[in-house]
mmCIF file as gemmi writes it, N, C-alpha and C atoms, coordinates in Angstrom:
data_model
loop_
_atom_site.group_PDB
_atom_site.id
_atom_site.type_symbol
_atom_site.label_atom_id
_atom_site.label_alt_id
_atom_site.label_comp_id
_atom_site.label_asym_id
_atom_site.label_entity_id
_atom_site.label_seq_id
_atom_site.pdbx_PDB_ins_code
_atom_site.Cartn_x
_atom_site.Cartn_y
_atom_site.Cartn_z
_atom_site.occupancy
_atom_site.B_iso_or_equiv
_atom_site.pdbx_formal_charge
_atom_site.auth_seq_id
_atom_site.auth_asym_id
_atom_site.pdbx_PDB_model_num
ATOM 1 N N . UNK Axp A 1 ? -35.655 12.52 -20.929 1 0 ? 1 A 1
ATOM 2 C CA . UNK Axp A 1 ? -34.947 12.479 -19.677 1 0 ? 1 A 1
ATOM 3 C C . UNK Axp A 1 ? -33.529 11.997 -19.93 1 0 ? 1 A 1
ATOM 4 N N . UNK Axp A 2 ? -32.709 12.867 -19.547 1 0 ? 2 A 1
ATOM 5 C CA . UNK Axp A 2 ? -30.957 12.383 -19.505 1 0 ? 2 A 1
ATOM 6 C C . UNK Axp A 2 ? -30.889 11.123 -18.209 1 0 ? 2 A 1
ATOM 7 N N . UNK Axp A 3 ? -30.005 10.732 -18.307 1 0 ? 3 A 1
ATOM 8 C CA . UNK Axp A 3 ? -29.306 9.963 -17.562 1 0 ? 3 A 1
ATOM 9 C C . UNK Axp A 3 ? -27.578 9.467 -17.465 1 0 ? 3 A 1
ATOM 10 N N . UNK Axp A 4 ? -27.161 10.196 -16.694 1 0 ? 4 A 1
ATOM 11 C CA . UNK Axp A 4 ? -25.797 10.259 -16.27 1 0 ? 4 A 1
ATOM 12 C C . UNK Axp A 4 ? -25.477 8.764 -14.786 1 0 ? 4 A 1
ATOM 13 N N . UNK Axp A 5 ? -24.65 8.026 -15.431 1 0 ? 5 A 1
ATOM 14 C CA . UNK Axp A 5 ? -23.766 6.864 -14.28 1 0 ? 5 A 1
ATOM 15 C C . UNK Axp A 5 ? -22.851 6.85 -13.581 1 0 ? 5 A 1
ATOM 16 N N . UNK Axp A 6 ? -22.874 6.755 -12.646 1 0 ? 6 A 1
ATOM 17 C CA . UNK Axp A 6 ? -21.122 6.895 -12.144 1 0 ? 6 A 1
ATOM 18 C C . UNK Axp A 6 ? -20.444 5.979 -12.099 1 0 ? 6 A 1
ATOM 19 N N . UNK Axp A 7 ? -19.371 6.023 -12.659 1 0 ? 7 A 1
ATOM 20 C CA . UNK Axp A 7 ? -17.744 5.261 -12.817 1 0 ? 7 A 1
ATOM 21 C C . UNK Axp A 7 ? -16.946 5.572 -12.205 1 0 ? 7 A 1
ATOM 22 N N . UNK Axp A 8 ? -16.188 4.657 -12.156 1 0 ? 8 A 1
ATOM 23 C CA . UNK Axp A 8 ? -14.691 4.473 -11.491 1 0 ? 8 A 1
ATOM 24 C C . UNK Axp A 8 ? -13.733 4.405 -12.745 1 0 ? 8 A 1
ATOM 25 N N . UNK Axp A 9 ? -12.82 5.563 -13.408 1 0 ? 9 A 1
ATOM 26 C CA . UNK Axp A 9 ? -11.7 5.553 -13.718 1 0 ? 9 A 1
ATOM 27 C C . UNK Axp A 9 ? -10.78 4.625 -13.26 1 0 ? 9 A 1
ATOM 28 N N . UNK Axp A 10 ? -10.639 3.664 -14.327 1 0 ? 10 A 1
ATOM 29 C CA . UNK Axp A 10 ? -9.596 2.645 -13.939 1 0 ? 10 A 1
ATOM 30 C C . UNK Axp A 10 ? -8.549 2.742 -14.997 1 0 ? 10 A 1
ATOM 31 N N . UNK Axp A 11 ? -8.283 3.792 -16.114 1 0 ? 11 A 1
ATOM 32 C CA . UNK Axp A 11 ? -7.143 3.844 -16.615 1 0 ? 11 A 1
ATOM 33 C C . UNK Axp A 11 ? -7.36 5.072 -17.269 1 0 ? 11 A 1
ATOM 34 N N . UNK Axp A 12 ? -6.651 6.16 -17.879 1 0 ? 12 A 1
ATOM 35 C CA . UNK Axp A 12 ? -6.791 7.07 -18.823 1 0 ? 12 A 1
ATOM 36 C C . UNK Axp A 12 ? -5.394 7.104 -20.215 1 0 ? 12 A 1
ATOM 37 N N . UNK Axp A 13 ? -5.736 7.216 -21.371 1 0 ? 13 A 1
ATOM 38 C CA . UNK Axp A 13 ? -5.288 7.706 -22.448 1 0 ? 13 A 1
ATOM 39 C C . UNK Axp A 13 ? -5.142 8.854 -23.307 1 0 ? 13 A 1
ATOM 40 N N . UNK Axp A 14 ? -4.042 8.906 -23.526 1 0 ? 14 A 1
ATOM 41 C CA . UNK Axp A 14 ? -4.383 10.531 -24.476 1 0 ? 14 A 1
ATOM 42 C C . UNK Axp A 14 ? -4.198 10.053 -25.662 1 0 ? 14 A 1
ATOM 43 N N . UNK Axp A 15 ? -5.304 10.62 -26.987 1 0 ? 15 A 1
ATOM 44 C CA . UNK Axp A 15 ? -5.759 10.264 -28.07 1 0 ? 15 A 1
ATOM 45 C C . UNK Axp A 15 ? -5.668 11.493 -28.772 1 0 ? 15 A 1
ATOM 46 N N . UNK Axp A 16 ? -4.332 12.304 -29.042 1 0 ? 16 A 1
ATOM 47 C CA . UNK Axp A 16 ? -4.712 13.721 -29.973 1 0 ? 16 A 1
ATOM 48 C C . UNK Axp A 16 ? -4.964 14.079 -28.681 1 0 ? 16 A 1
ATOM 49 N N . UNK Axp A 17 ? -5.541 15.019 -29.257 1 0 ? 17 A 1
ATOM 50 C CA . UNK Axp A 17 ? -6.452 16.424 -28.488 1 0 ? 17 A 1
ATOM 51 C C . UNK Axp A 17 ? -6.954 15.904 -27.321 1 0 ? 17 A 1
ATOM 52 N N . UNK Axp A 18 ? -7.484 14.403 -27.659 1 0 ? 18 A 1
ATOM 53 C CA . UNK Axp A 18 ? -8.737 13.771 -26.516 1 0 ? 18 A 1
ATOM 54 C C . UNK Axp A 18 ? -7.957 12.838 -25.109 1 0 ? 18 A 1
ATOM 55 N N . UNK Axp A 19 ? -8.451 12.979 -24.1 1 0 ? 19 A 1
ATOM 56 C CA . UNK Axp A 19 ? -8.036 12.113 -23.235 1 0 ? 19 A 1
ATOM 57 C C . UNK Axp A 19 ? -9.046 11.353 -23.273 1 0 ? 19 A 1
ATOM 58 N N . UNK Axp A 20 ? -9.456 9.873 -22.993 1 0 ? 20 A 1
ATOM 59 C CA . UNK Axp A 20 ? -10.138 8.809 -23.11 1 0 ? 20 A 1
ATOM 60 C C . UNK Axp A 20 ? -9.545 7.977 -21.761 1 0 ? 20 A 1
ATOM 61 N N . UNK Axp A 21 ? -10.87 8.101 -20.954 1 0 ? 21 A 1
ATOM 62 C CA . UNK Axp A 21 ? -10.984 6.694 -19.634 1 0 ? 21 A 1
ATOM 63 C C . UNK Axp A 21 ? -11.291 5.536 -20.105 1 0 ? 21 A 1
ATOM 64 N N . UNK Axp A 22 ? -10.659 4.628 -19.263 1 0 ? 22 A 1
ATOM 65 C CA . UNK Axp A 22 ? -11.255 3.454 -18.748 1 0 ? 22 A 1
ATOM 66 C C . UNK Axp A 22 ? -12.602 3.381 -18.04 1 0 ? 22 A 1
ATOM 67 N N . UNK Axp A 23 ? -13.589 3.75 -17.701 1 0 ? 23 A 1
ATOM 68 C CA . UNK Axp A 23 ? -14.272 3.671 -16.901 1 0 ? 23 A 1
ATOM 69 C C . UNK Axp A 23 ? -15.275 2.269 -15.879 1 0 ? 23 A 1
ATOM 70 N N . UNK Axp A 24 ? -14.95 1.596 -15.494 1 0 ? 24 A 1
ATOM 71 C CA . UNK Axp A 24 ? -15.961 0.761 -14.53 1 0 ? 24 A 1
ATOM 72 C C . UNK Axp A 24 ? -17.15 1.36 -14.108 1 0 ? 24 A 1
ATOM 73 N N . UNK Axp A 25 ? -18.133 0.209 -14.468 1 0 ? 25 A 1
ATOM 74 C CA . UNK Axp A 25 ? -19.707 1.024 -13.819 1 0 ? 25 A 1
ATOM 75 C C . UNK Axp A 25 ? -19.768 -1.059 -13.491 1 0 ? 25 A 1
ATOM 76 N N . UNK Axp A 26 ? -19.7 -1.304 -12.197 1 0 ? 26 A 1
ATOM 77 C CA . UNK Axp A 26 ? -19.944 -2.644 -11.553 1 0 ? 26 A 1
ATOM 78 C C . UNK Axp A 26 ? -18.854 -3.404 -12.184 1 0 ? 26 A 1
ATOM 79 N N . UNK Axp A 27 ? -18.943 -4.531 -12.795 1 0 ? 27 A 1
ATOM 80 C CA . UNK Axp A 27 ? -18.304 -5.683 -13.652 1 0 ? 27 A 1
ATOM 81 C C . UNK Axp A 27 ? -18.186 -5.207 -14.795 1 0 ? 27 A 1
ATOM 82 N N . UNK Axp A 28 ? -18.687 -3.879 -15.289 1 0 ? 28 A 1
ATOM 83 C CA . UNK Axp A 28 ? -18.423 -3.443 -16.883 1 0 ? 28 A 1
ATOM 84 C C . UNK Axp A 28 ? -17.626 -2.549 -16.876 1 0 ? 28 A 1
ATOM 85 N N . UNK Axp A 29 ? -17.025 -2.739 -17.892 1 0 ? 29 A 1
ATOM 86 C CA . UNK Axp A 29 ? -15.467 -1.714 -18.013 1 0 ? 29 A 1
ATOM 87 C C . UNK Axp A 29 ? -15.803 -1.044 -19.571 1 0 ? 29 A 1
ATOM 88 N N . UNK Axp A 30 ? -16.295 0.25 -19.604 1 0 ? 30 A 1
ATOM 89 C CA . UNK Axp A 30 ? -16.244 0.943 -20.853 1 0 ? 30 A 1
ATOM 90 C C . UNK Axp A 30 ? -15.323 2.315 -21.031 1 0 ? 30 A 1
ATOM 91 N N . UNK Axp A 31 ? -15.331 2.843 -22.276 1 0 ? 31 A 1
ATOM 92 C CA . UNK Axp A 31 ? -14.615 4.202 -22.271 1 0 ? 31 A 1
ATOM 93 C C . UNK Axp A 31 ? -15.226 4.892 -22.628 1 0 ? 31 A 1
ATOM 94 N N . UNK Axp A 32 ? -14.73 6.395 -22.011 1 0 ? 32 A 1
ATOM 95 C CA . UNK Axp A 32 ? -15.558 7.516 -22.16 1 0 ? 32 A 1
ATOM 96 C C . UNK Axp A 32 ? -14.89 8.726 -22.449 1 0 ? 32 A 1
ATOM 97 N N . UNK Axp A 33 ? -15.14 9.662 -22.718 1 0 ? 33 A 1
ATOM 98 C CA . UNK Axp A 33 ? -13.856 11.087 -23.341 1 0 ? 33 A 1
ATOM 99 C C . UNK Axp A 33 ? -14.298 11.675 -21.902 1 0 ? 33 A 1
ATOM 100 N N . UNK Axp A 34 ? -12.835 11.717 -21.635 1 0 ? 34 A 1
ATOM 101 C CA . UNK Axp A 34 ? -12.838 13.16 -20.249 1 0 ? 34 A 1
ATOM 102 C C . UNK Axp A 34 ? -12.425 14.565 -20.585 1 0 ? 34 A 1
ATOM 103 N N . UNK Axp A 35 ? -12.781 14.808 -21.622 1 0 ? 35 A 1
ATOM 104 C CA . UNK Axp A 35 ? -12.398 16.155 -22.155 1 0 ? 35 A 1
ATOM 105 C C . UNK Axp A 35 ? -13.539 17.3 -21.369 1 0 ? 35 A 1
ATOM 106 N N . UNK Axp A 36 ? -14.249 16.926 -20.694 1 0 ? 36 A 1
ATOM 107 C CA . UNK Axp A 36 ? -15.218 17.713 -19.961 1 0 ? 36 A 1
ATOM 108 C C . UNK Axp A 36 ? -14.931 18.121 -18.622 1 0 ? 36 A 1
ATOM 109 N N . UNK Axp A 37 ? -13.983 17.084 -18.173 1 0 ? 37 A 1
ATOM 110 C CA . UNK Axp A 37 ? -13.193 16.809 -16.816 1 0 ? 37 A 1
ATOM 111 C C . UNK Axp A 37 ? -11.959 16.839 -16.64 1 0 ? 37 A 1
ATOM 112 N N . UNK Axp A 38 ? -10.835 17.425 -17.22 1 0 ? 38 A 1
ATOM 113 C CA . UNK Axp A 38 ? -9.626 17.638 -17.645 1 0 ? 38 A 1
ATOM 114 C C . UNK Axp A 38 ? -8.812 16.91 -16.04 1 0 ? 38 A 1
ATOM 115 N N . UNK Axp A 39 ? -9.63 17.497 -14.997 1 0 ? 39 A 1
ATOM 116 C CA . UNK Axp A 39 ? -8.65 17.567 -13.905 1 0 ? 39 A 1
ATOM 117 C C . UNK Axp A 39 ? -9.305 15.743 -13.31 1 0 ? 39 A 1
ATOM 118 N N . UNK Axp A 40 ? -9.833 15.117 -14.048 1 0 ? 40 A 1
ATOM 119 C CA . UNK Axp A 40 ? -10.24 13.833 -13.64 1 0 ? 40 A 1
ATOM 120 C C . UNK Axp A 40 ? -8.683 12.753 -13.572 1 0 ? 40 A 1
ATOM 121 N N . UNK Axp A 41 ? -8.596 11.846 -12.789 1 0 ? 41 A 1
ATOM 122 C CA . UNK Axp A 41 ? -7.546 10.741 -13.026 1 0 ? 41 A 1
ATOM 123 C C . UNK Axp A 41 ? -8.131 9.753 -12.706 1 0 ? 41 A 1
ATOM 124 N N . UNK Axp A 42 ? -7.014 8.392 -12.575 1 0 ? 42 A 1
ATOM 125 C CA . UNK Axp A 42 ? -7.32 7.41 -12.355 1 0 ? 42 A 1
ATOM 126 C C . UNK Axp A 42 ? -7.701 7.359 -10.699 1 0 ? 42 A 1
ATOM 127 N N . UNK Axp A 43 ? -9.005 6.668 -10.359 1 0 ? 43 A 1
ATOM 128 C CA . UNK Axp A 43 ? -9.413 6.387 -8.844 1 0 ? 43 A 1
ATOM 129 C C . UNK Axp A 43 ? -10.845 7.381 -8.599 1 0 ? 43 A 1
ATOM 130 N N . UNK Axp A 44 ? -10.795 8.406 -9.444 1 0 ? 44 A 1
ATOM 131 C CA . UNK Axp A 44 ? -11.566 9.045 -9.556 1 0 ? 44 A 1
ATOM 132 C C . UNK Axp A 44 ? -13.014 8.694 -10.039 1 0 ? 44 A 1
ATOM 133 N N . UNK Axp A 45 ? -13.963 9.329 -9.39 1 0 ? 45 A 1
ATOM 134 C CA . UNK Axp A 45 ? -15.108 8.295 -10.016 1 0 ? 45 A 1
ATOM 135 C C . UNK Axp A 45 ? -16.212 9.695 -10.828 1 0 ? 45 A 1
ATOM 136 N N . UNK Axp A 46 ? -16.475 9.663 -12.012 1 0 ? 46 A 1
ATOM 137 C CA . UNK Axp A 46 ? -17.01 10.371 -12.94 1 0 ? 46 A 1
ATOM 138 C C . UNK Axp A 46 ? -18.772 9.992 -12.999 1 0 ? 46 A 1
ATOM 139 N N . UNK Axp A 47 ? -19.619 11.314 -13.679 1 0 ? 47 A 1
ATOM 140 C CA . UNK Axp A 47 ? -21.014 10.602 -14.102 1 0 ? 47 A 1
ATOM 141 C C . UNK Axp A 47 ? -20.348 10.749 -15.853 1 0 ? 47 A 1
ATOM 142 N N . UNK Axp A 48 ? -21.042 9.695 -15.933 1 0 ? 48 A 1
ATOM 143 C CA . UNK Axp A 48 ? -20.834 9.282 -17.817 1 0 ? 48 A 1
ATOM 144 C C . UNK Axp A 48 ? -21.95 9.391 -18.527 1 0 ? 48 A 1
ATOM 145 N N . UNK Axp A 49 ? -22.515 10.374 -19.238 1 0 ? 49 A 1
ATOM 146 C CA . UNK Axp A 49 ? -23.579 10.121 -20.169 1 0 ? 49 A 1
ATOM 147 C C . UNK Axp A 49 ? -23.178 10.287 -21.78 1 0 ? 49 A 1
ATOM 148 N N . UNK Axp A 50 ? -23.895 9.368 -22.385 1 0 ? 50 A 1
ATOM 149 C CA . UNK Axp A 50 ? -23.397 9.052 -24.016 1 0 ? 50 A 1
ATOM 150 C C . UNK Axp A 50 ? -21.873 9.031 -24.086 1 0 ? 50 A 1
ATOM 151 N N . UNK Axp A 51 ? -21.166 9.035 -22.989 1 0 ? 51 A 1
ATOM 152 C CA . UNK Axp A 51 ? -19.932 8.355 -23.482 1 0 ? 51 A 1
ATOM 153 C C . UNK Axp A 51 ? -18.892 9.37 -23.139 1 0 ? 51 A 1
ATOM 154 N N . UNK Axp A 52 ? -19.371 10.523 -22.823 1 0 ? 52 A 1
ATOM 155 C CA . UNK Axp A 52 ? -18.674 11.779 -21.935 1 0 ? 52 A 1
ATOM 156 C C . UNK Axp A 52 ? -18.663 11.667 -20.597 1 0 ? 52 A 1
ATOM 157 N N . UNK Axp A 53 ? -17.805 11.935 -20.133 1 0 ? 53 A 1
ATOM 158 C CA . UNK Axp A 53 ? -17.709 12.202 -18.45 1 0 ? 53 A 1
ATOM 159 C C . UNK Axp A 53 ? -18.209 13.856 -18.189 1 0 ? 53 A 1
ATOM 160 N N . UNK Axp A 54 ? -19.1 13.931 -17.307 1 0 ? 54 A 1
ATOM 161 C CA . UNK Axp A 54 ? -19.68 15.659 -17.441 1 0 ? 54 A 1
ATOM 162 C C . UNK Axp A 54 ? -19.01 16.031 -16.226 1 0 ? 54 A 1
ATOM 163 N N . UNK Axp A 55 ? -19.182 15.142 -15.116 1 0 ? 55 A 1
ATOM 164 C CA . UNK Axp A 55 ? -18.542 15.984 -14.196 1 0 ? 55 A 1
ATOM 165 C C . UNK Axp A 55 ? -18.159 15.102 -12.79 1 0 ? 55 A 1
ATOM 166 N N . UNK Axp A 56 ? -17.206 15.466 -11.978 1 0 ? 56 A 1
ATOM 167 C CA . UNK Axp A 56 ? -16.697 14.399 -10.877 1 0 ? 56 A 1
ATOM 168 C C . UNK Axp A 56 ? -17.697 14.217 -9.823 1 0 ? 56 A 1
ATOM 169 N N . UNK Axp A 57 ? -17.566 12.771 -9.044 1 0 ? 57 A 1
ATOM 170 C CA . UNK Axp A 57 ? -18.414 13.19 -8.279 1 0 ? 57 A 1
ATOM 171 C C . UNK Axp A 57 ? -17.476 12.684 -7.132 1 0 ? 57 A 1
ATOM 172 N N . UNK Axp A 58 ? -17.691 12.257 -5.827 1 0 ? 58 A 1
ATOM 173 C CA . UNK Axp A 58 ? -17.247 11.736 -4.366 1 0 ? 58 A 1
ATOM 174 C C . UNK Axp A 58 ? -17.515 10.439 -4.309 1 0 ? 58 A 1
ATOM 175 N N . UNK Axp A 59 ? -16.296 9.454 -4.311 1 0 ? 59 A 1
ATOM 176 C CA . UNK Axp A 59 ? -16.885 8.226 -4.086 1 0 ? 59 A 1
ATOM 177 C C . UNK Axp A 59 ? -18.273 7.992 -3.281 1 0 ? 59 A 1
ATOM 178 N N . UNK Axp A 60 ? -18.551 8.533 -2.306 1 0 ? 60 A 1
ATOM 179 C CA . UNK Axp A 60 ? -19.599 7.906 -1.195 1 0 ? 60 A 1
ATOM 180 C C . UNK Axp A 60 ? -21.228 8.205 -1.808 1 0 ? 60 A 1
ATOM 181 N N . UNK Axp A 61 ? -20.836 9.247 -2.701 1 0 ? 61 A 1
ATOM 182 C CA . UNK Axp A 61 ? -21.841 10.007 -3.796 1 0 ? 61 A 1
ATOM 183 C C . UNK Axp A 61 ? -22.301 8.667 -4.736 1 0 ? 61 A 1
ATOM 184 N N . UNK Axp A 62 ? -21.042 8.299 -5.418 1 0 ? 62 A 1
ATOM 185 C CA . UNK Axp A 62 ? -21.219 7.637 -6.644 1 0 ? 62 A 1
ATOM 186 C C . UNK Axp A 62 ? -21.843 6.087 -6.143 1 0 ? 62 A 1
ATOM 187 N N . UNK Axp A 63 ? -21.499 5.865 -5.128 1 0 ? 63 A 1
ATOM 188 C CA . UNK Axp A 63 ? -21.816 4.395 -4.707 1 0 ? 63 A 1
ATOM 189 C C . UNK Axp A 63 ? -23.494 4.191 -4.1 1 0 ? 63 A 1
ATOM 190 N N . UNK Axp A 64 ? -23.902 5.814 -3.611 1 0 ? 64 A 1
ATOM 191 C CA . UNK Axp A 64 ? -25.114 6.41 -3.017 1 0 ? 64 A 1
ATOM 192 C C . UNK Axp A 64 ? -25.896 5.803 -4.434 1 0 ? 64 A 1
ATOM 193 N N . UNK Axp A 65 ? -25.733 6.682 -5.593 1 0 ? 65 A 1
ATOM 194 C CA . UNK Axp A 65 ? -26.472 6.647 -7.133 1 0 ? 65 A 1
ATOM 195 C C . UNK Axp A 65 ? -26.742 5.075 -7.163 1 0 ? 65 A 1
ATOM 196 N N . UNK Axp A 66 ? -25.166 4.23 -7.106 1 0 ? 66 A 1
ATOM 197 C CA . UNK Axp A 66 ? -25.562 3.117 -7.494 1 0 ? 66 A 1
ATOM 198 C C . UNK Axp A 66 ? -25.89 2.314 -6.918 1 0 ? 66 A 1
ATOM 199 N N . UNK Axp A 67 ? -26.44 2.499 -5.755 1 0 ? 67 A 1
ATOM 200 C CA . UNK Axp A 67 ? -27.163 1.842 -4.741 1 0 ? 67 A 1
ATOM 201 C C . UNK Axp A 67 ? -28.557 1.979 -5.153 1 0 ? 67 A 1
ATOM 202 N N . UNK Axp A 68 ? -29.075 3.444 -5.779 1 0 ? 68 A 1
ATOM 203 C CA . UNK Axp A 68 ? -30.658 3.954 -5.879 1 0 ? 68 A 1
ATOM 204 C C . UNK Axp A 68 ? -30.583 2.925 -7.043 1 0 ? 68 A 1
ATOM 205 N N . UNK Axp A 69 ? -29.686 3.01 -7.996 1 0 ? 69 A 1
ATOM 206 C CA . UNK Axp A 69 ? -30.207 2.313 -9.498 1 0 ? 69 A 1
ATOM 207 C C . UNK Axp A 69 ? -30.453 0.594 -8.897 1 0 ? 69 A 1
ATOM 208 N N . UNK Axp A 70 ? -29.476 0.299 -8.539 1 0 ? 70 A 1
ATOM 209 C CA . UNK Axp A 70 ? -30.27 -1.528 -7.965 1 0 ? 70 A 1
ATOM 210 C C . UNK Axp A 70 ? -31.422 -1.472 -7.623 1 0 ? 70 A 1
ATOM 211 N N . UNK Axp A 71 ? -31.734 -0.765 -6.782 1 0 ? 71 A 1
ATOM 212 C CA . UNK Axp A 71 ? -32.684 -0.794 -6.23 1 0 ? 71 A 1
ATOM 213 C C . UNK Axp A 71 ? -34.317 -0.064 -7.013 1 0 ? 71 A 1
ATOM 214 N N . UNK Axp A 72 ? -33.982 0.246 -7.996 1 0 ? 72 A 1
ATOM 215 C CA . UNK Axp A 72 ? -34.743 0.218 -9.259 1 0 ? 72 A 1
ATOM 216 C C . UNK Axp A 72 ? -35.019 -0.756 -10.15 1 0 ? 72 A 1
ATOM 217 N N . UNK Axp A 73 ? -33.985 -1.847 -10.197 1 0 ? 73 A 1
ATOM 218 C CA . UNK Axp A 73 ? -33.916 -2.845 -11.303 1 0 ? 73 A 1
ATOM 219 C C . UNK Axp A 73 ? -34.492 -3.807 -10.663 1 0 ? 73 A 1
């Protein structure tokens, strides 16, 4: 079973070829390659799996997900 998170883009970099987020998922701030999401920016909130951003989603979306995951833990 995959599992994709949603983040909040809180900064982006270009690395070469690669653009690389900031991403926030709660109090954790990791990075992820948005090379999957070209048209992603900062404010934008992404699902992240293994460290890729696959695809955008709608804030009210992303906060929906991370409402189900608390409520799992």
């Amino acid at each position: 079973m995959c599992l994709a998170v949603p983040g909040e883009i809180v900064s982006v970099e270009d690395h070469g070829e690669s653009r690389i987020g900031h991403i926030r998922f709660g109090g954790i701030t990791r990075q992820a390659y948005l090379d999957f999401v070209p048209e992603a920016a900062t404010g934008d909130y992404v699902l992240v799996h293994v460290g890729f951003a696959i695809s955008k989603v709608d804030a009210e979306e992303a906060h929906r997900i991370l409402e189900l995951i608390d409520e799992v833990r």
